[in-house]
C-alpha positions as CSV (number, residue, x, y, z in Angstrom):
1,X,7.0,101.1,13.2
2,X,3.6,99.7,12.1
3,X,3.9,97.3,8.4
4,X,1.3,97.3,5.8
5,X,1.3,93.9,4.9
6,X,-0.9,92.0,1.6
7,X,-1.0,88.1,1.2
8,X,-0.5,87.9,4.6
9,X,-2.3,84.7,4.8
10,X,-0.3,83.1,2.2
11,X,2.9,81.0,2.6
12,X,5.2,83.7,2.3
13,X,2.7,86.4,4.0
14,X,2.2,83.8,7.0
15,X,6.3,83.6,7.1
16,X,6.3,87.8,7.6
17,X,3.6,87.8,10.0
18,X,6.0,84.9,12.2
19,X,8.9,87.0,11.5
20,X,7.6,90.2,12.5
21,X,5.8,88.3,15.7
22,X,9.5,87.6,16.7
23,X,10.8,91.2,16.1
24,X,7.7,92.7,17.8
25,X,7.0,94.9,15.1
26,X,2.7,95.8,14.7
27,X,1.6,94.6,11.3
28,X,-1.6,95.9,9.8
29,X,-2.8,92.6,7.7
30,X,-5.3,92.6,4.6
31,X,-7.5,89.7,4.6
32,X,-10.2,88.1,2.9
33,X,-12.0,86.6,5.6
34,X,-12.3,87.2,9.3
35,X,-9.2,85.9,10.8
36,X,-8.6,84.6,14.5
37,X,-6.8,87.2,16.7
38,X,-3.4,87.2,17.2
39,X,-1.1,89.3,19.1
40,X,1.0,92.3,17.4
41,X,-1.7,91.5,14.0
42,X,-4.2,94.3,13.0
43,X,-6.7,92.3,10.5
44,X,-8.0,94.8,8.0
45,X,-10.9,92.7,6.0
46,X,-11.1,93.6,2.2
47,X,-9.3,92.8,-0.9
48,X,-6.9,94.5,-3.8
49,X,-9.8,95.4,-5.4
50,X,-11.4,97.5,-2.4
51,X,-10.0,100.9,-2.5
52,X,-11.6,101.5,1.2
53,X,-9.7,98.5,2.8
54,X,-6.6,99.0,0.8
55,X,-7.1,103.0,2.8
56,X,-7.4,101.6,5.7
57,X,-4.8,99.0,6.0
58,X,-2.3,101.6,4.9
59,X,-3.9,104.7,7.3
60,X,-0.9,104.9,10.3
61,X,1.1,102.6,9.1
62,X,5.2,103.4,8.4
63,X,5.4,101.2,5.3
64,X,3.4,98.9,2.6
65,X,5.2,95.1,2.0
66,X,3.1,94.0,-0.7
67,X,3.5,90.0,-1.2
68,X,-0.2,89.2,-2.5
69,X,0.0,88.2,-6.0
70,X,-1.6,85.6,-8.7
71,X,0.9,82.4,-9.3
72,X,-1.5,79.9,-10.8
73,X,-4.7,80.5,-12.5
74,X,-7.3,78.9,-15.3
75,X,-8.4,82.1,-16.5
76,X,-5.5,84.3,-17.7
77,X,-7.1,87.1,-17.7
78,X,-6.7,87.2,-13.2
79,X,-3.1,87.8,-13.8
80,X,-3.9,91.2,-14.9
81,X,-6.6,92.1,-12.3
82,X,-4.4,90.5,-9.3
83,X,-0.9,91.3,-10.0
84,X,-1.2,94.7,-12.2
85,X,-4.8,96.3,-10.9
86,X,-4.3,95.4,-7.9
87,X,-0.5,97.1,-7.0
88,X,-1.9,100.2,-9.0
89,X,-5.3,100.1,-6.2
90,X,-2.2,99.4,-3.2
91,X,-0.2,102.2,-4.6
92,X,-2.9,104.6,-5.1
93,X,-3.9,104.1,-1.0
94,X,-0.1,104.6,-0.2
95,X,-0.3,107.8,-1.7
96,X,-3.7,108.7,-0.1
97,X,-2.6,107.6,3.0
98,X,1.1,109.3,2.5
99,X,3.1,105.9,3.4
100,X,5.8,106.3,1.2
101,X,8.0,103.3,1.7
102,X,6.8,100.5,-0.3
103,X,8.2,97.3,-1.0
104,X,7.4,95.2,-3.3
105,X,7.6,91.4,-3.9
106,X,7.8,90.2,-7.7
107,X,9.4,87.3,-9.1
108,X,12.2,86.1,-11.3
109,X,9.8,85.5,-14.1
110,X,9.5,89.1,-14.8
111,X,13.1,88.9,-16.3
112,X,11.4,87.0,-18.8
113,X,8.2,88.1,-19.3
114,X,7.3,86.7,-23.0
115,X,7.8,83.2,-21.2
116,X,4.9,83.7,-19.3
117,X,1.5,85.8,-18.7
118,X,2.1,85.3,-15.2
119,X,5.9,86.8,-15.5
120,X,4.4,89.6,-18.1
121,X,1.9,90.6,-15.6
122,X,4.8,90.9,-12.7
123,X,6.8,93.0,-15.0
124,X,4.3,95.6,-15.8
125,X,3.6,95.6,-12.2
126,X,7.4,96.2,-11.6
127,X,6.8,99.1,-14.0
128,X,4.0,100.6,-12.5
129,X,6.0,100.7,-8.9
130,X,9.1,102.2,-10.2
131,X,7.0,104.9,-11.9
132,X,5.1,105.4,-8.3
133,X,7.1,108.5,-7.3
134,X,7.0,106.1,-4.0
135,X,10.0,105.2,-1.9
136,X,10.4,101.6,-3.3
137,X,12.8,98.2,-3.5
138,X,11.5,95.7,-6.0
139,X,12.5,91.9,-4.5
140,X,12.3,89.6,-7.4
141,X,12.7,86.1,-5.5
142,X,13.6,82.9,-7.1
143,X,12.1,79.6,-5.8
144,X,10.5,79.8,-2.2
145,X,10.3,76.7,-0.3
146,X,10.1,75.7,3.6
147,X,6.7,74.6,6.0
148,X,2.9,75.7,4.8
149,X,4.7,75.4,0.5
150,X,2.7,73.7,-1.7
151,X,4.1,73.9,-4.9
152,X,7.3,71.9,-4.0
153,X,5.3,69.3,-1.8
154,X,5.1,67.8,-5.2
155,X,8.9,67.2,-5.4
156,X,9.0,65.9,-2.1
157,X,6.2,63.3,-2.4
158,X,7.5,62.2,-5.8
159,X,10.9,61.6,-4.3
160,X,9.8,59.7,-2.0
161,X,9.2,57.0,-4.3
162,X,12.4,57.7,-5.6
163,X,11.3,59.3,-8.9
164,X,11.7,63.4,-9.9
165,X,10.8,64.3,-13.5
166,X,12.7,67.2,-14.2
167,X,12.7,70.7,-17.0
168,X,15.5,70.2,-20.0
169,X,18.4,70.6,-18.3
170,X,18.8,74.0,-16.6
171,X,19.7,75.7,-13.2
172,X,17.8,77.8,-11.0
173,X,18.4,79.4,-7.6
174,X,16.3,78.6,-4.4
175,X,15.6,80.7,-1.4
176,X,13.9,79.5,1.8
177,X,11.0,81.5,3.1
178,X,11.8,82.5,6.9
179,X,15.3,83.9,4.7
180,X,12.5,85.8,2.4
181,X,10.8,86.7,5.0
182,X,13.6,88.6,7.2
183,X,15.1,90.3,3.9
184,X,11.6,91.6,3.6
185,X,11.2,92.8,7.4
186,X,14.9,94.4,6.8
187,X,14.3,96.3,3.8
188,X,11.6,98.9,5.4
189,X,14.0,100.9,7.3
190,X,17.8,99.4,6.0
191,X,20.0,102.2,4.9
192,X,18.1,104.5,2.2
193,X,21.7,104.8,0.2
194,X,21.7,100.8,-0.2
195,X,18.5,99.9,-1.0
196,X,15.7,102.7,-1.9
197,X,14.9,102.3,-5.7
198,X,16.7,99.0,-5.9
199,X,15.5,95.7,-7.6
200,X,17.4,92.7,-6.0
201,X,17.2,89.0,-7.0
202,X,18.0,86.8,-3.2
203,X,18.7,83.4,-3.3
204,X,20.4,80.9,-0.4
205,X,23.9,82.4,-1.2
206,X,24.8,78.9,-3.6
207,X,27.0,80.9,-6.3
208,X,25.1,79.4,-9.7
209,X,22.3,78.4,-8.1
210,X,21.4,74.6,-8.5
211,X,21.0,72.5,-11.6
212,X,17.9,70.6,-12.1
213,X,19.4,67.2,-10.9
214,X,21.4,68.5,-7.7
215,X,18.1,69.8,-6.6
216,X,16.2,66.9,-7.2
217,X,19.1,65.3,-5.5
218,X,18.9,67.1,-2.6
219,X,15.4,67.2,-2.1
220,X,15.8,62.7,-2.3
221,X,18.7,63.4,0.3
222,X,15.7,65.4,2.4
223,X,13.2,62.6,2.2
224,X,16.2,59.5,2.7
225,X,16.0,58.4,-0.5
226,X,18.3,58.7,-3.9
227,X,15.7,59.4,-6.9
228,X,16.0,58.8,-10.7
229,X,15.3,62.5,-12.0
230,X,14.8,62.0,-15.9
231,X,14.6,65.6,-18.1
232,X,11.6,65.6,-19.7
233,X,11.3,67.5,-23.5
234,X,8.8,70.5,-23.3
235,X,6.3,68.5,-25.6
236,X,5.7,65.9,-22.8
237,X,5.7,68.7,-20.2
238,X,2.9,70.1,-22.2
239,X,0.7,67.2,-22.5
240,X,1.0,66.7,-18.7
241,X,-0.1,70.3,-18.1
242,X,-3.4,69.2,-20.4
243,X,-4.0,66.5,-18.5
244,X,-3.7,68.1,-15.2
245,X,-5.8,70.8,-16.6
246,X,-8.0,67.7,-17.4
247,X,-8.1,65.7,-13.9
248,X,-7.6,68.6,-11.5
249,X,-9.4,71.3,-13.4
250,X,-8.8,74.6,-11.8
251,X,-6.8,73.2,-9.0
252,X,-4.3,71.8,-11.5
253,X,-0.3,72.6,-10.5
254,X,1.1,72.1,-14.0
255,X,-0.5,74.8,-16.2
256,X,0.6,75.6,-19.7
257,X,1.8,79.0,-18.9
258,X,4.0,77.2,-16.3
259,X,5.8,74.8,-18.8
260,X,7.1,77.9,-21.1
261,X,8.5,79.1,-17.8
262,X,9.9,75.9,-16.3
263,X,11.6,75.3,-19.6
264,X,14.0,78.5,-19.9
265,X,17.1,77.3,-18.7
266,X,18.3,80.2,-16.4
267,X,16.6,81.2,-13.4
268,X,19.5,81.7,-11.4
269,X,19.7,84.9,-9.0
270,X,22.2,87.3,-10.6
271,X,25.3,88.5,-8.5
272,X,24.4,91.8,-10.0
273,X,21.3,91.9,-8.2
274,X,22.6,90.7,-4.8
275,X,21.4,92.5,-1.7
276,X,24.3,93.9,0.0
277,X,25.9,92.1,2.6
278,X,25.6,95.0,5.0
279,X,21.6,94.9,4.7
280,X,21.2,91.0,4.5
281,X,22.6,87.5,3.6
282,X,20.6,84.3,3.8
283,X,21.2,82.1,7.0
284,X,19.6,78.9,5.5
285,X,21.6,77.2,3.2
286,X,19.7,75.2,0.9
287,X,20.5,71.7,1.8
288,X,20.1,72.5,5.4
289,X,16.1,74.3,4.4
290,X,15.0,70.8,2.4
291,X,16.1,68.7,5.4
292,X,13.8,71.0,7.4
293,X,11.5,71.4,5.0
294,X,10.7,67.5,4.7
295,X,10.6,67.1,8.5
296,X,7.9,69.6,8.4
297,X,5.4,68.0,6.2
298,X,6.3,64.8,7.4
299,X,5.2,66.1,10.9
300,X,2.3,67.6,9.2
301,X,1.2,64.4,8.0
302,X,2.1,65.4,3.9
303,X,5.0,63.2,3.5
């Protein structure tokens, strides 16, 4: 079995590659740039807007994991080209190639897709997969944390100094990424009955996810310290988004787009939506994940 694999130098990408490394399974990765060899790891250089090196990293291979996607951008407009253009271009080479296993990673913000351009943009690529005539399971994860994250590094670092501004109250649902990674790996050849033209919603198994302040709880329990986590009101939320948008410029975390997102109140993985226990269930819970989590970046010199 050879894997198709987009975003593979990405966090969650990078977490596949590691996984399938330790399964021994050959993965055909698309890449930007010219990569450094590595055992098992077929680089394929192009990009989800190159038709030829979308071809050829799906030519021989048993099935497509497609994890590349647009979070964060300046420029709205990228959403569209990334996360919808670019699964129709990935879908179009599956075909061409005749891999018809395809699995595809979206996001919890596609429940809610007039939160966000980001979430809209996930949705109508949602769309366009289940209308594929491909063999498909849509993975809509919730929060993905562990080693090489950036977007929670920001959590950490601020409770470290005992301080976590928080959303309006709310609760969300967390997963950790070598967990993400393995349901991923699982899903190309689980049982067809179980999981072929399924949509699931993972999380770390915490029925009713976590509520703003016991994450930002456990995240201080992670870093050894306990942190004051205030809720903010969206209108202050927005202002910092302007003024990262200001001092960071393109690089800025907090985005506008993001606030409308961060303040909905549920994001918590849906029972309804579980994978079945007989495919998969998450081995890291979440309290466990942050405690490893922060001895990463601490090792990495982030902390």
């Amino acid at each position: 079995m050879t894997i198709a694999l987009t975003g593979a130098t990405g966090f969650v990408g990078q977490a596949v590659l590691d996984a399938a490394g330790r399964e021994g399974i050959p993965v055909r990765a698309l890449t930007r740039r010219e990569q450094a060899p590595r055992e098992g790891i077929d680089w394929v250089e192009g990009s989800l807007s190159d038709p030829a090196s979308l071809a050829a990293l799906c030519q021989g291979s048993d099935a497509v994991i497609h994890v590349a996607g647009l979070t964060n951008t300046p420029d709205p407009a990228q959403f569209e080209l990334a996360n919808v253009a670019g699964t129709e271009s990935l879908i179009a080479a599956a075909k061409q190639t005749k891999t018809r296993r395809f699995i595809f990673v979206s996001s919890l913000s596609a429940r809610e897709p007039q939160l966000s351009l980001y979430g809209a943009s996930k949705a109508r690529a949602e769309t366009i997969v289940e209308a594929s005539g491909l063999d498909w399971t849509i993975v809509r994860p919730p929060g993905v944390y562990g080693p090489r994250d950036v977007d929670y590094l920001e959590m950490f670092r601020s409770a470290k100094y005992g301080f976590v501004p928080l959303p309006p109250r709310g609760a969300s649902s967390i997963i950790h990424v070598d967990d993400l990674a393995r349901l991923l790996l699982t899903l190309v050849d689980a049982q067809p009955a179980l999981v072929r033209r399924q949509m699931f919603e993972p999380d770390d198994g915490r029925e009713g996810g976590w509520s703003h302040k016991e994450l930002a709880g456990a995240i201080g329990a992670a870093v050894g310290r306990r942190v004051f986590a205030p809720h903010l009101p969206k209108s202050l939320m927005t202002f910092g988004a302007h003024l990262d948008a200001l001092l960071r410029k393109d690089k800025a975390r907090l985005t506008v787009d993001r606030v409308d997102y961060m303040v909905h109140p549920n994001w918590v993985a849906r029972s309804a939506k579980r994978v079945p226990p007989a495919v998969w269930t998450p081995r890291v819970a979440g309290e466990e994940g942050l405690a490893r989590t922060a001895e990463w970046y601490r090792a990495e010199g982030l902390l």
